[in-house]
C-alpha positions as CSV (number, residue, x, y, z in Angstrom):
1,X,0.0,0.0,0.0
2,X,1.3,3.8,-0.7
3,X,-0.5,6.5,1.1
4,X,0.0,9.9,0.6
5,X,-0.9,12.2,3.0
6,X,-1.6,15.9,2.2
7,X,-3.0,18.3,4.3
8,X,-6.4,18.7,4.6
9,X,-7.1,21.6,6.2
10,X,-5.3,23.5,9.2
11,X,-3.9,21.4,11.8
12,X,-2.2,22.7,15.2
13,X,1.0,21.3,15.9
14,X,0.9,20.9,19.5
15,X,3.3,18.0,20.1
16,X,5.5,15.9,18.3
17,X,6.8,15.1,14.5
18,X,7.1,12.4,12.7
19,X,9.8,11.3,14.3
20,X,7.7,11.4,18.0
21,X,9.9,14.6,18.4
22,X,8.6,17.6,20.5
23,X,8.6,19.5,18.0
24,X,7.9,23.1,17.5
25,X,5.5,24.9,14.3
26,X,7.6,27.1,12.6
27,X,6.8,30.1,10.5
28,X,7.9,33.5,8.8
29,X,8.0,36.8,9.4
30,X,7.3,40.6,8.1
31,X,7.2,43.6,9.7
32,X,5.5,46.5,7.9
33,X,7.2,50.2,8.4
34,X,9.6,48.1,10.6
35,X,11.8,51.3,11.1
36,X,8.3,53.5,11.9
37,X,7.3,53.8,15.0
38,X,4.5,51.9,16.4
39,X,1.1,53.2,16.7
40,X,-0.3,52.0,20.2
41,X,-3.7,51.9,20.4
42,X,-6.7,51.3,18.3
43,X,-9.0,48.5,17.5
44,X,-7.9,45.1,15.3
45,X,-10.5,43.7,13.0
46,X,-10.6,39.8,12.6
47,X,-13.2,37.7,9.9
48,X,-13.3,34.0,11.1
49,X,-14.8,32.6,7.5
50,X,-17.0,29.5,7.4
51,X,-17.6,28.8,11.4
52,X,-17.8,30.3,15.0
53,X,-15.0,29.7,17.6
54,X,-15.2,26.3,19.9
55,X,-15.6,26.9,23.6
56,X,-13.0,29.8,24.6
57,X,-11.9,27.7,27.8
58,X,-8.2,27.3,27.6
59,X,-9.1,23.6,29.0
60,X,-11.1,22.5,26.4
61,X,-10.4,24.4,23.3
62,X,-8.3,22.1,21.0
63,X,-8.4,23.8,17.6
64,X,-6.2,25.8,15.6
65,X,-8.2,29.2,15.3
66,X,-9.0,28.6,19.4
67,X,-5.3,28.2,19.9
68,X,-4.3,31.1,17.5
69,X,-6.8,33.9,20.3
70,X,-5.6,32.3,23.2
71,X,-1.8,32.8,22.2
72,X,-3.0,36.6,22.8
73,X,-4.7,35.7,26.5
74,X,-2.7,33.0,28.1
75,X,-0.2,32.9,30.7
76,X,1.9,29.5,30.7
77,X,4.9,28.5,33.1
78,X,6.4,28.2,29.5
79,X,5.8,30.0,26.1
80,X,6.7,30.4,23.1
81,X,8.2,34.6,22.3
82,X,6.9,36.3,19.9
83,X,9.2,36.2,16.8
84,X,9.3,33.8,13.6
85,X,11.5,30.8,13.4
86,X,13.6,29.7,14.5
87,X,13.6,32.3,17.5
88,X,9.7,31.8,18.3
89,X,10.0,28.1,18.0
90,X,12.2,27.9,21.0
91,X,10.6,27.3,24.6
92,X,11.5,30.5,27.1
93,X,9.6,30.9,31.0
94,X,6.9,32.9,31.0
95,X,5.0,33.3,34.6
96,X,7.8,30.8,36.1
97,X,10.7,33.0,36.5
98,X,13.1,30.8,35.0
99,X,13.2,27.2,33.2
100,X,12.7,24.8,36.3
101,X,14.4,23.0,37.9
102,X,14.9,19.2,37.1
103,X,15.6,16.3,39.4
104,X,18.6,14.0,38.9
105,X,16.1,11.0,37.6
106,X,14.2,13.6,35.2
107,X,11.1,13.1,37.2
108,X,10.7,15.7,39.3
109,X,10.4,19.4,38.1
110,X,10.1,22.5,40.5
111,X,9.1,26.0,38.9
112,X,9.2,29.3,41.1
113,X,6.6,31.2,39.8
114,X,7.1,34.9,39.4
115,X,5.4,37.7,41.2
116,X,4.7,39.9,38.4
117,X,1.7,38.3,36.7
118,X,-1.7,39.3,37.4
119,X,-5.3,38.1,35.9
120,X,-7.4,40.6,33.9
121,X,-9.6,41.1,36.8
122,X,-6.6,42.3,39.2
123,X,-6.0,39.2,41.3
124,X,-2.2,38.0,41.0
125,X,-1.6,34.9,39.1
126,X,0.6,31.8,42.2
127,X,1.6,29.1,41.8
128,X,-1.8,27.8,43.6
129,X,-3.5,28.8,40.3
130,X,-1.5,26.8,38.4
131,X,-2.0,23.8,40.6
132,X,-6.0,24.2,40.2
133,X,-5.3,24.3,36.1
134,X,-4.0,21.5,36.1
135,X,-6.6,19.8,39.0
136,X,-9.1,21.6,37.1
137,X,-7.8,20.0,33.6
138,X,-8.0,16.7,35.1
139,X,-11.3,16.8,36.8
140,X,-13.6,14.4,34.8
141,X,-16.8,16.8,34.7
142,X,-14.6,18.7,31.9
143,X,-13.8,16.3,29.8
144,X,-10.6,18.5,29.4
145,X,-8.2,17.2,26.2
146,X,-5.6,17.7,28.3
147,X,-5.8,14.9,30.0
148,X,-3.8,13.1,27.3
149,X,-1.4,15.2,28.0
150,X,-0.7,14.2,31.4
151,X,-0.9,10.5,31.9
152,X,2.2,10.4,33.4
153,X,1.7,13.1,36.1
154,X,1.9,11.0,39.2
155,X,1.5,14.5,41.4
156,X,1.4,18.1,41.5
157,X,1.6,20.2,44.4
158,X,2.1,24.4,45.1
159,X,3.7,25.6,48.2
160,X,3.8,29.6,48.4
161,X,5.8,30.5,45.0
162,X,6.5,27.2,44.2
163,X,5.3,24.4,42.0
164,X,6.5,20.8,41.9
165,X,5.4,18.4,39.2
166,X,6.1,14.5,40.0
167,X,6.1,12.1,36.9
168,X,5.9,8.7,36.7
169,X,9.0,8.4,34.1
170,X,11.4,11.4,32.5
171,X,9.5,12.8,30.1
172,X,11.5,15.5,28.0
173,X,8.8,16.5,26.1
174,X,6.9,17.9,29.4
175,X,7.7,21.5,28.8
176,X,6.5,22.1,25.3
177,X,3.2,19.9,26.8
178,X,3.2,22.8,29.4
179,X,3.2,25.0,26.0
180,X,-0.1,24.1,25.0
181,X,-3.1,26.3,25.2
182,X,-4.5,23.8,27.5
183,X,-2.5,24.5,30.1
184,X,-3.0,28.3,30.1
185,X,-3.3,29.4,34.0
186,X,-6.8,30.2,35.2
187,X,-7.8,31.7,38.6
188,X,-8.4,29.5,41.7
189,X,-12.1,28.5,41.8
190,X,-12.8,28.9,38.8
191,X,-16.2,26.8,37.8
192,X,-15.6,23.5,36.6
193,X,-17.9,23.5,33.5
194,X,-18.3,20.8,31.2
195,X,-19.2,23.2,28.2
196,X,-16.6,25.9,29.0
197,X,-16.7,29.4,30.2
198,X,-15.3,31.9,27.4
199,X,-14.8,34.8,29.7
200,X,-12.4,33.5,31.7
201,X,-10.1,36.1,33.3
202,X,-6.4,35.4,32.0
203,X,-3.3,36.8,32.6
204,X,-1.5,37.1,29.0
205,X,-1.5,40.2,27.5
206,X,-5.3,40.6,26.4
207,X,-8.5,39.1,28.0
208,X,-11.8,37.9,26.7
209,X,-13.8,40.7,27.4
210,X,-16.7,39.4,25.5
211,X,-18.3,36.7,23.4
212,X,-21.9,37.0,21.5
213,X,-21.8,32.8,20.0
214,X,-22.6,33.2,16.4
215,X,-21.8,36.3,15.5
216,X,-18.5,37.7,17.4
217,X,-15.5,37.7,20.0
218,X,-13.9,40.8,21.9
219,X,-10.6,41.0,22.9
220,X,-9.3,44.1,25.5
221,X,-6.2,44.5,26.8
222,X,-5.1,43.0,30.2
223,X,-5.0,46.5,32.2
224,X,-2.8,44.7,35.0
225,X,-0.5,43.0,32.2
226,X,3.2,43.7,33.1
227,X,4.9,41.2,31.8
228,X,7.3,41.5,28.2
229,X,5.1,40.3,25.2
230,X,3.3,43.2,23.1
231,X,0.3,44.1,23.5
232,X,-0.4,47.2,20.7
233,X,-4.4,47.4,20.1
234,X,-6.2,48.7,22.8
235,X,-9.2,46.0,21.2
236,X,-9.5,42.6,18.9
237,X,-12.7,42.0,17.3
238,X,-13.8,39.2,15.9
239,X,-16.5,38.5,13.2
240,X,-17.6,35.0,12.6
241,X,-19.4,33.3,10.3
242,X,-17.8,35.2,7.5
243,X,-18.1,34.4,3.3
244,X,-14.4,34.2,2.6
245,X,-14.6,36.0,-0.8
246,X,-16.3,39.0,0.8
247,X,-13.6,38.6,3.8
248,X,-10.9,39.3,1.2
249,X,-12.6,42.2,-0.3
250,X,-12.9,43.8,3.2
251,X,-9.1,42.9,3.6
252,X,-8.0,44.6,0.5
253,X,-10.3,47.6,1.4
254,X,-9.5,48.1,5.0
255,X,-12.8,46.6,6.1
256,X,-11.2,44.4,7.9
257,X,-7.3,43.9,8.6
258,X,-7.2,39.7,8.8
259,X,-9.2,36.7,8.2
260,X,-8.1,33.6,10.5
261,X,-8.7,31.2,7.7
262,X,-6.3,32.7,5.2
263,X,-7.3,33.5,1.4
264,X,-10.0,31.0,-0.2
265,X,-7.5,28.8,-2.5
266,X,-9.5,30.0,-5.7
267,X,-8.5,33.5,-4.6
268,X,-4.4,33.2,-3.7
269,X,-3.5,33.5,-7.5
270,X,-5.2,36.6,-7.7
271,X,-4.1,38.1,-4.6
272,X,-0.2,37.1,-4.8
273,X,-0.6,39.0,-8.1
274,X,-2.0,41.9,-7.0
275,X,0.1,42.4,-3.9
276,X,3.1,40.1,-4.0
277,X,4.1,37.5,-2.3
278,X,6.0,38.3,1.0
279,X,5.9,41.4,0.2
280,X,4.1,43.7,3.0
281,X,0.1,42.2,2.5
282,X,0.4,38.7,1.3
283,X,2.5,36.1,3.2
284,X,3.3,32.6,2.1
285,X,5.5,30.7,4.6
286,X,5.7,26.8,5.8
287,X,3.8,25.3,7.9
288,X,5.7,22.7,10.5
289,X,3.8,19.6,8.3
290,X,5.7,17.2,5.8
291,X,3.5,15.5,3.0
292,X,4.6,12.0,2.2
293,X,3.6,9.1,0.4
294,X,3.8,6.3,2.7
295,X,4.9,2.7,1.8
296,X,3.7,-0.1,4.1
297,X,6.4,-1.9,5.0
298,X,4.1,-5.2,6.5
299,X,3.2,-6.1,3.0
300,X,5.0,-8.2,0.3
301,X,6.4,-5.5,-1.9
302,X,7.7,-2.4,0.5
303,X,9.3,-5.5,2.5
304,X,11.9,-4.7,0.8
305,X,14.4,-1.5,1.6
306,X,15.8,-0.9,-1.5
307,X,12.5,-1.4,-3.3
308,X,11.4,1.2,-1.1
309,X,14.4,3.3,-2.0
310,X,14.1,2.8,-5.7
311,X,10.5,4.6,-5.2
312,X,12.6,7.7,-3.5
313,X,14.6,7.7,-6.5
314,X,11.5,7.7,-8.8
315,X,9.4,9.9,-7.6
316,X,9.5,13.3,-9.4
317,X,8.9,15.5,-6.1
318,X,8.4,18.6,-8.3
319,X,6.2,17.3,-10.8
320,X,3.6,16.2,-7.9
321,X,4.5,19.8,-5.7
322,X,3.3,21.5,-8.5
323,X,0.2,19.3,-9.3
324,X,-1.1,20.9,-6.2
325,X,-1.9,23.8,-7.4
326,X,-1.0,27.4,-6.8
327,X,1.8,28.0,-4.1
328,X,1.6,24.2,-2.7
329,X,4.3,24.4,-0.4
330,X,8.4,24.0,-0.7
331,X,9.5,20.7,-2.2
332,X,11.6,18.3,0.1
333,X,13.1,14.5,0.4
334,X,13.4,14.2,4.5
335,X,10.9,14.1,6.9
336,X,12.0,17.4,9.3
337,X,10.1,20.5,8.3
338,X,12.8,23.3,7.8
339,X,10.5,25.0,10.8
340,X,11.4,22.1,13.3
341,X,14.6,22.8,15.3
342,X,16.8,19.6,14.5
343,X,16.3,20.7,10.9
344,X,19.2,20.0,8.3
345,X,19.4,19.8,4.7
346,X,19.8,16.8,3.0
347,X,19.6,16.5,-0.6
348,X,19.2,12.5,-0.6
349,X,17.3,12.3,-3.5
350,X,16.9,14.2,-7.1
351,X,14.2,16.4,-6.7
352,X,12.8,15.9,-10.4
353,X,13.4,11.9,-9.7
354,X,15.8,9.2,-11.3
355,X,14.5,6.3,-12.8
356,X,17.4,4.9,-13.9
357,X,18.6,4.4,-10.6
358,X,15.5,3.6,-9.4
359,X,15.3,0.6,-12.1
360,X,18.7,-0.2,-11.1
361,X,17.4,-0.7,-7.0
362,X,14.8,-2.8,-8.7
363,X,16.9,-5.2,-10.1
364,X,14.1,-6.9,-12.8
365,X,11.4,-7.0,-10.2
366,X,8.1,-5.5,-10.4
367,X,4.9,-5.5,-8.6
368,X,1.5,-3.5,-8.0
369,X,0.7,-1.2,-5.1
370,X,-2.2,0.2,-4.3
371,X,-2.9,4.1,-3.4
372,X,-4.9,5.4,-0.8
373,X,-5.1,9.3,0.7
374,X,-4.7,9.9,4.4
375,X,-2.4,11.9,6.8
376,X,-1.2,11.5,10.7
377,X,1.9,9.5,10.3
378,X,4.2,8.3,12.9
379,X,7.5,5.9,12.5
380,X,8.0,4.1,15.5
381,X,7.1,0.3,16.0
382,X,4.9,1.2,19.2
383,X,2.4,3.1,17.1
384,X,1.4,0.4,15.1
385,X,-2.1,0.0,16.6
386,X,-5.6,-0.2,15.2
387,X,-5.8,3.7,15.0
388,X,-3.2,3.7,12.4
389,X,-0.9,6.2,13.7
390,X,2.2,4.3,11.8
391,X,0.8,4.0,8.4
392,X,3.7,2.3,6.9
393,X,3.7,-0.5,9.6
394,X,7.3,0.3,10.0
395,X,9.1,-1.3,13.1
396,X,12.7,-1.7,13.5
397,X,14.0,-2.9,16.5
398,X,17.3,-0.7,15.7
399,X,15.2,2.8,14.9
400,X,12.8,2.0,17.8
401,X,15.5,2.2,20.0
402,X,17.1,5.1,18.8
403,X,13.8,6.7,18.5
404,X,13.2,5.8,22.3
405,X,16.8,7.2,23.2
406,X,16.0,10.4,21.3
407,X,13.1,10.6,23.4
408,X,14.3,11.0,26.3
409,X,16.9,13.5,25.2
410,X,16.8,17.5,25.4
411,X,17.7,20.9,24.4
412,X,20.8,20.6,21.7
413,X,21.0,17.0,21.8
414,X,17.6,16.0,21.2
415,X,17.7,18.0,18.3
416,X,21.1,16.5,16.8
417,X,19.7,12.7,17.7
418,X,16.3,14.2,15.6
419,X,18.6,15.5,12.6
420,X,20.4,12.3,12.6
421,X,17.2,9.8,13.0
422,X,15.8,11.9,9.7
423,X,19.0,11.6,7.4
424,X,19.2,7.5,8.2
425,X,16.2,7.0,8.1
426,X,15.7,8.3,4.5
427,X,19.1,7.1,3.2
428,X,18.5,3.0,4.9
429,X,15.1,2.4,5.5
430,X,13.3,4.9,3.5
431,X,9.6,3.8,5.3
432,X,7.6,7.3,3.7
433,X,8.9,9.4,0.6
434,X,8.6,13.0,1.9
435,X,7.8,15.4,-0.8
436,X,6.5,18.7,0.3
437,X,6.0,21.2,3.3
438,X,2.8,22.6,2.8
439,X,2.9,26.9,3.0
440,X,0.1,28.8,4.8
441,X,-1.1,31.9,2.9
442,X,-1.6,35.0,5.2
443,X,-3.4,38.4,3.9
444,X,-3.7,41.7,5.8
445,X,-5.2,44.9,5.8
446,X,-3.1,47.9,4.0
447,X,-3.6,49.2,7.6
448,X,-2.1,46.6,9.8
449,X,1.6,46.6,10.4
450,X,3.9,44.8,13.0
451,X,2.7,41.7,10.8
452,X,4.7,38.7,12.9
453,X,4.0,35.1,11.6
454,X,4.6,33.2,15.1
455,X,5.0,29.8,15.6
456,X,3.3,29.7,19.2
457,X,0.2,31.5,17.5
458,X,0.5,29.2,14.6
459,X,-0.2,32.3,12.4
460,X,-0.5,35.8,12.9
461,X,0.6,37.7,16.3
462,X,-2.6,39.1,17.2
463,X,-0.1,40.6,20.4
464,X,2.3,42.0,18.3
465,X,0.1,43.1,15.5
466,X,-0.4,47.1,15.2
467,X,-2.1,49.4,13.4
468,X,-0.5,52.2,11.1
């Protein structure tokens, strides 16, 4: 069996790669007038086409466009800055006052929250808040996502500024976990609701001051917001429900300054014609996402590895980047986005493909595979279940291990063991035949400057955004 994956629609990249890395969404960057000064003040308008918002809740909102507004709220121990990659795809503290502190057997983690935080209604953010996120995460009346998240918490306790987290096993990949909207602190007591409050107060730099389901969302400034990340509107206003045609038109009259959903893919053509492409309006950058065709490694004819590699060789990359369609994304043969830090490049394969050598690999044998389309891929012999997380059946006992070791890795190494897993694994076993990383298309307002692509928002900065 081949199956190719291809994104099919936005996806937040919370945790992991392909690899079972923690891996962190990458984008680009612009800044409009970025030698002006910049305007403070002012109100930023936002079309949401096609659909409303889930439940604003920090601990049950698990979308992209959810994550994207709560960036602007949240408070984490952790965050992610506000800058493009590779600078915003690196983990810095946030409300803890520096990264924490780690036990000898990686299970034990101890953060001193800092005093400088306060929620939007005044009170100042402990560490006793945090605790009750995460009780209140796990409490089973709110059916919280998160709770995947933290299977391996064995306990969690505050004591005046601090916070200790106790895990079952090391688990490197807890702080970009922490990351996650999910785990954006909330104040003590606050209701445990199964459907979700939206007008929670939070501590980031803006608050929900407002939601109207259906039609809109308001974002105001955290008055008590002291802490480093931008905050340059005074006000963010949502519309939802928008047509995305008529969202564009507002865009490119100053209607409207942004549209969550980027430009309807009938309408990029036109666009990156009219205004350019990364120029100071239009913005096409990757996304932290790898399209591959995957070979299934259980059956008969991707048993073998150099069968497998002989489809590497032969598979024009370009020819099926550009059979996308308009601005389809950056061709590639390895499975590391250029946005994930571990990155290197490659070049293990001829990009237009080489069928000689392919033929070659073959040696006289032939056979027939079938092709299906899907996505969610992972490499590692554990994640062959019933779910189909590893698509390609693929489980080495050698890669497994090293995958396992890599796991349990962090900072610079994790990121070399990452680097090096991607370049063997493409040259020796060759499991999946990487061939793209999908862009995301970004269109603003002629109005709207400080224009930062980041990859904790997963698109545009609605913090750093300003107006001219």
């Amino acid at each position: 069996m081949l199956s190719a994956g291809r994104g099919l629609g936005r996806r937040l990249v919370l945790l992991g790669t392909v690899l079972t890395a923690a891996a962190l969404a990458g984008s680009a960057f612009a800044r409009t007038g970025a030698n002006s000064p910049i305007r403070e003040g002012g109100t930023l308008r936002v079309n949401v086409t096609g659909t409303d918002f889930a439940p604003l809740d920090p601990a049950i909102n698990y979308d992209t466009d959810g994550a994207q507004l709560l960036y602007a709220t949240c408070a984490k121990l952790v965050n992610y800055p506000d800058r493009p990659a590779p600078a915003g795809s690196l983990l810095v503290p946030e409300v803890a006052d520096a990264m924490p502190t780690v036990s000898r057997d990686g299970r034990t983690y101890t953060f001193r929250i800092s005093h400088e935080y306060r929620f939007s209604n005044g009170a100042p953010v402990g560490a006793a808040d945090f605790a009750y996120t995460i009780r209140r995460d796990l409490d089973p009346r709110m059916h919280s996502p998160a709770v995947q998240f933290l299977r391996d918490l064995a306990a969690f306790s505050a004591n005046g500024a601090m916070l200790t987290l106790k895990l079952r096993q090391p688990a490197p990949d807890l702080l970009a976990r922490l990351a996650m909207p999910l785990f954006c602190v909330v104040p003590s007591g606050t209701p445990i609701v199964a459907r979700g409050i939206d007008t929670i107060p939070s501590a980031g730099p803006y608050y929900v001051a407002s939601r109207d389901r259906g039609l809109s969302v308001t974002l105001k400034r955290n008055p008590y917001y002291s802490g480093p990340r931008p905050s340059h509107a005074d006000e963010i206003d949502f519309r939802v429900f928008q047509n995305g045609p008529f969202s564009i038109h507002q865009i490119a009259t100053g209607a409207a300054d942004y549209d969550v959903h980027g430009v309807p893919p009938q309408l990029e053509r036109r666009v990156a014609l009219t205004y350019g492409v990364n120029g100071t309006r239009f913005f096409a950058h990757p996304a932290a996402e790898t399209d591959s065709i995957v070979l299934n490694t259980s059956r008969p004819l991707f048993r073998n590895a150099s069968v497998r590699r002989a489809v590497a060789y032969a598979v024009d990359r370009e020819a099926l980047l550009h059979a996308l369609g308009f601005l389809p994304g950056k061709v590639t043969d390895q499975i590391l986005p250029p946005a994930v830090p571990g990155f290197r490049r490659l070049k293990l394969y001829p990009l237009h493909g080489d069928v000689r050598t392919a033929k070659k690999l073959m040696g006289g044998r032939r056979g027939t595979a079938v092709l299906y389309i899907s996505d969610n891929l992972q490499l590692s012999g554990h994640n062959i279940t019933a779910a189909g997380q590893n698509l390609s059946h693929f489980d080495d006992p050698v890669f497994n291990r090293r995958m396992d070791a890599a796991a349990l890795l962090s900072g610079n190494r994790r990121y070399a063991a990452y680097a090096k897993l991607d370049a063997d694994l493409m040259r020796e076993a060759v499991p999946i035949v990487p061939y793209a990383n999908d862009y995301r298309v970004e269109f603003v307002s002629a109005r709207l400057g400080c224009v930062v692509i980041a990859p904790g928002a997963g698109g545009l900065d609605y913090a750093a955004a300003c107006l001219k």
